[in-house]
C-alpha positions in Angstrom: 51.6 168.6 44.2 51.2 171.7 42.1 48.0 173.9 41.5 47.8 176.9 39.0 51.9 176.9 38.9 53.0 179.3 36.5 56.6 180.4 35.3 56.7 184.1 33.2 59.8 186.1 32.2 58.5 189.2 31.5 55.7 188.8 28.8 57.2 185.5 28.2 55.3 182.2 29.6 57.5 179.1 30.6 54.6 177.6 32.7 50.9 178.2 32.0 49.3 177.2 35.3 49.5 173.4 35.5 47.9 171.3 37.9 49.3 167.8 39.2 50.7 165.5 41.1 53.0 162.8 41.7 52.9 159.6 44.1 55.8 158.8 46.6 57.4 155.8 44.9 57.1 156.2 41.2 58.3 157.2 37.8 56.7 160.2 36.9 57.8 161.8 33.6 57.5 165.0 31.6 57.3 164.7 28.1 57.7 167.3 25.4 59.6 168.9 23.1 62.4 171.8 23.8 60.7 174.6 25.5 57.8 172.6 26.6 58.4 174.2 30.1 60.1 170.4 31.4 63.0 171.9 32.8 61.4 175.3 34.3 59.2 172.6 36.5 62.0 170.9 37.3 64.2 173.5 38.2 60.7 174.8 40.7 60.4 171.5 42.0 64.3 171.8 42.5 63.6 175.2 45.0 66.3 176.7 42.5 63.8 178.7 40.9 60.7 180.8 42.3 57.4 180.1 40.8 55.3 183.4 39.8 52.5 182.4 41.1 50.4 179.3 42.2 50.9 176.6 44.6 53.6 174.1 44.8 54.4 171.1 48.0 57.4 169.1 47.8 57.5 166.7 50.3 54.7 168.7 51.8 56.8 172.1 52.3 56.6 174.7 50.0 60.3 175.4 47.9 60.2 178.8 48.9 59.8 178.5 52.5 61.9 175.1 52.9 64.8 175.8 50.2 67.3 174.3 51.7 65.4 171.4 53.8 63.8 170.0 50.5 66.9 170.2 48.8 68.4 167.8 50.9 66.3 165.2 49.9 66.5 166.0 46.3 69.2 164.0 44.0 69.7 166.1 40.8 70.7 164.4 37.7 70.8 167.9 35.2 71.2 167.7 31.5 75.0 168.1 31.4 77.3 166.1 33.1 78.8 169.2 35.6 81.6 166.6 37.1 84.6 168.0 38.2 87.1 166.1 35.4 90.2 166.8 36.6 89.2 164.9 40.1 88.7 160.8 39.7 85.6 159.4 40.1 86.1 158.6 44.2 87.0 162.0 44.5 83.7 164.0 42.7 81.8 161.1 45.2 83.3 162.2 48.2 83.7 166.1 47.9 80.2 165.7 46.7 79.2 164.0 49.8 81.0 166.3 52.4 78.7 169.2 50.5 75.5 167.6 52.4 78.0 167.3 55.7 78.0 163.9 56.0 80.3 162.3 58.1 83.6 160.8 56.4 82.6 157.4 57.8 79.3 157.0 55.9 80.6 158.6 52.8 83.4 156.1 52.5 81.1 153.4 53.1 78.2 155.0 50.8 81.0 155.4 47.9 81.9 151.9 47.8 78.0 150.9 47.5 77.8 153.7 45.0 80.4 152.5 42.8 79.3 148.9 42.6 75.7 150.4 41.8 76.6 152.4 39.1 78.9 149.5 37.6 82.2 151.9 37.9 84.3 150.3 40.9 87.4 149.1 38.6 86.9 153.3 37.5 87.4 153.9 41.3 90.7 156.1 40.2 90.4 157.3 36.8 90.0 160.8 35.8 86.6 161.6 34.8 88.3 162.7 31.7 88.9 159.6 30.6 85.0 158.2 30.9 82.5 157.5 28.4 79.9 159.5 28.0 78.0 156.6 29.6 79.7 156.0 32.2 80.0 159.6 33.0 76.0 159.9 33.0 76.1 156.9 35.6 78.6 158.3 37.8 76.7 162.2 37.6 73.9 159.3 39.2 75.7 157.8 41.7 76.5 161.2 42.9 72.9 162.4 42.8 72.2 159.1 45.1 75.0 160.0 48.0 73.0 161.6 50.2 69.6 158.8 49.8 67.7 160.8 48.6 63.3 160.7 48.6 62.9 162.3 45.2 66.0 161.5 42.1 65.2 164.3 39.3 66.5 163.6 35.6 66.2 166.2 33.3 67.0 164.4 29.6 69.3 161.2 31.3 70.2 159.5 28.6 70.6 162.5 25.5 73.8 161.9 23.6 74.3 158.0 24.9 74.3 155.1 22.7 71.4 152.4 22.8 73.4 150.5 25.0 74.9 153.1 27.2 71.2 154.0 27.3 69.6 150.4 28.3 72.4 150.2 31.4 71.1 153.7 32.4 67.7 152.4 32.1 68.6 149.2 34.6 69.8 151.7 37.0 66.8 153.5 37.7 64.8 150.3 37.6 66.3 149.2 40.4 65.7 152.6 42.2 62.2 152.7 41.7 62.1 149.1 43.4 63.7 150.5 46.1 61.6 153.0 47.0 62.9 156.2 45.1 60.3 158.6 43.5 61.9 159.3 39.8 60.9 162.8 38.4 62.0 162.3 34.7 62.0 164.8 31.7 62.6 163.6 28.0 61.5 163.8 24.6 62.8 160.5 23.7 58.9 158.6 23.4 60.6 155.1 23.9 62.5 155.9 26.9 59.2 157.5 28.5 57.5 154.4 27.6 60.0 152.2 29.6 60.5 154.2 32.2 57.5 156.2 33.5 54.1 154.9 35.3 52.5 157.9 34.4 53.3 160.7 31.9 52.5 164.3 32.0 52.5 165.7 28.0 53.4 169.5 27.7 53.9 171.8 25.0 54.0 175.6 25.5 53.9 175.8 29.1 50.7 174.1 29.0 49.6 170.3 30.2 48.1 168.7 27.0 47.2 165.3 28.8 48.2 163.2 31.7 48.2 159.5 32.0 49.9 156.2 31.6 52.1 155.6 28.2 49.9 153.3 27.4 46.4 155.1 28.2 47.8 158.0 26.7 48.1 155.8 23.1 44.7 154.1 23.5 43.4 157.3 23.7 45.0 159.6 21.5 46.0 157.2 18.6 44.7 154.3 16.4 46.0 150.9 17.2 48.7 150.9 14.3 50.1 153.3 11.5 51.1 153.4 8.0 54.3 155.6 7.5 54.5 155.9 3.3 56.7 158.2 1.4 55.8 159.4 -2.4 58.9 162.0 -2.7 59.1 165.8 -1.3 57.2 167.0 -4.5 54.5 164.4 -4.1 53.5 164.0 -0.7 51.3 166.8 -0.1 49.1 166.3 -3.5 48.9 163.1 -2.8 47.9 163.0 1.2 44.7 164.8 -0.1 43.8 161.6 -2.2 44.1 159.2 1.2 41.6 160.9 3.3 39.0 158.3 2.8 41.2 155.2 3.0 41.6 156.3 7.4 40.7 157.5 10.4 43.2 160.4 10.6 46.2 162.0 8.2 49.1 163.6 9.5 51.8 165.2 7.0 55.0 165.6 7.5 58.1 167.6 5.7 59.2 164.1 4.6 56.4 161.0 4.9 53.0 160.8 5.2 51.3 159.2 8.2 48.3 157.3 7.9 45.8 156.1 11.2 44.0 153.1 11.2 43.3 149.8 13.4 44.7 147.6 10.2 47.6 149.7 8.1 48.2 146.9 5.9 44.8 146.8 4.2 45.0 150.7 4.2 48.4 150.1 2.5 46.7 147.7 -0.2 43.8 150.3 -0.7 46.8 152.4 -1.6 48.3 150.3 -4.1 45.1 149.2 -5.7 43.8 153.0 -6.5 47.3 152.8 -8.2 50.0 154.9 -6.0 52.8 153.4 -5.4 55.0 154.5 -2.3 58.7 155.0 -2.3 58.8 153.6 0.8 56.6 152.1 3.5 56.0 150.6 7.0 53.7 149.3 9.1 54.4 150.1 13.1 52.1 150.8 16.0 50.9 153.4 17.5 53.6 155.2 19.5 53.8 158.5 22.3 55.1 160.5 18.9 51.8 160.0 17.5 49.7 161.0 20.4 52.1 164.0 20.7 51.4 164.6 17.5 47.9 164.0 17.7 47.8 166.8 20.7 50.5 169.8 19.4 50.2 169.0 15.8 54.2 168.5 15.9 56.7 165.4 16.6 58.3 165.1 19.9 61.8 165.8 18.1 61.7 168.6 15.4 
């Protein structure tokens, strides 16, 4: 639970007093682009960074008082991998483990549950050198997971992975929400926050722009389907100004035009009728780019 948290640096601010919360057991995200202020709520949530003001529970202690006793129900997945990759992937487990001061016993035990969770147990011995980026992300996972933690935090999980390096990652943290595990997830990838989060919280500028589920955030900050059309750099501005009556709302970008409405492909005939003729065109629905759009007047990825 945070109320009025706020993060400056100097005249700088990272967090503009947010309020919210997030319920034991599920996938909470943060979605937004680069300097949204994701990671500086992370890293308070963490306790590895003092808040300027407001008021912040974790596990119902404040980070500042209970540092170290939060912590030690935290798992911390961070945006780089920072495995040790000279060690094999048994070893960044175990040293990992002894870190919390668990006993050798459980560790051992732990590890070998570890492994077969994150799908790396024939990688038991190899240098983390010689991983793919995938299976590095999964193992930086696993090690977040060796001391059970309440809370797993994820700050950008699958950035740089493939699509299917990114689905396997997916599966994992399914299966540790159904077991329990409160997921505290930061991305700017809309399809992953789709899959992935029960409720989102949209920022931009240090600021909450809305909170809600993906889908209640797209019912009410977009049109049921779009029209993406492209008329050529030179064109697309003159021409956006000539589509305003054909929607419910127009947004232009460097390189396409997007059109709102709850049928794109009679919009899209309108279109060709009046006589323009798009380069290019598709029909989609309504995604969490749009509403972001919709709510900062930029894409999630710029």
């Amino acid at each position: 639970m945070a109320k009025g948290l706020t993060k400056k640096y100097l005249d700088f601010v990272a967090v503009n007093g947010i309020d919210f919360a997030v319920r034991r057991g599920e996938s909470f995200g943060f979605l937004g682009p680069n300097g949204a202020g994701k990671s500086t709520t992370m890293r308070i949530i963490a306790a590895t960074l003092t808040r300027s003001s407001g008021e912040i529970k974790i596990l119902g202690k404040d980070p500042e008082l209970s540092g170290p006793e939060i912590r030690a129900h935290l798992g911390v997945v961070p945006q780089q991998d920072n495995l040790d990759e000279a060690l094999t992937v048994y070893d960044n487990l175990y040293i990992y483990g002894r870190y919390f001061g668990l006993s050798r016993k459980y560790i051992r035990t732990k590890i070998e549950e570890l492994l077969e969770f994150a799908q790396l147990t024939e990688k038991r011995d190899a240098k983390v050198e010689a991983l793919s980026g995938g299976m590095k992300r999964r193992l930086t996972i696993a090690r977040a997971l060796i001391n059970e933690p309440e809370i797993l935090m994820l700050d950008e999980p699958t950035t740089g992975l493939d699509p299917q390096a990114r689905h396997i990652l997916w599966d994992r943290l399914f299966r540790l929400k159904e077991q329990g595990v409160t997921l505290l997830i930061t991305t700017h990838y809309m399809d992953e926050a789709e899959q992935l989060c029960d409720r989102l919280m949209v920022m931009d500028k240090g600021s909450i722009m809305a909170e809600d589920s993906p889908s209640e955030l797209i019912k009410k900050y977009s049109t049921k389907e779009v029209l993406e059309v492209r008329f050529g750099s030179d064109r697309n501005s003159e021409i956006s100004n000539q589509l305003h009556n054909l929607c419910e709302r127009i947004e232009l970008l460097p390189d396409r035009i997007l059109l709102y409405a709850d049928d794109a492909e009679k919009v899209l005939e309108e279109i060709r009728k009046a006589g323009m003729h798009p380069l290019t065109s598709l029909v989609r629905r309504s995604s969490l780019e749009d509403v972001f759009l919709r709510l900062t007047g930029r894409s999630l990825v710029e």
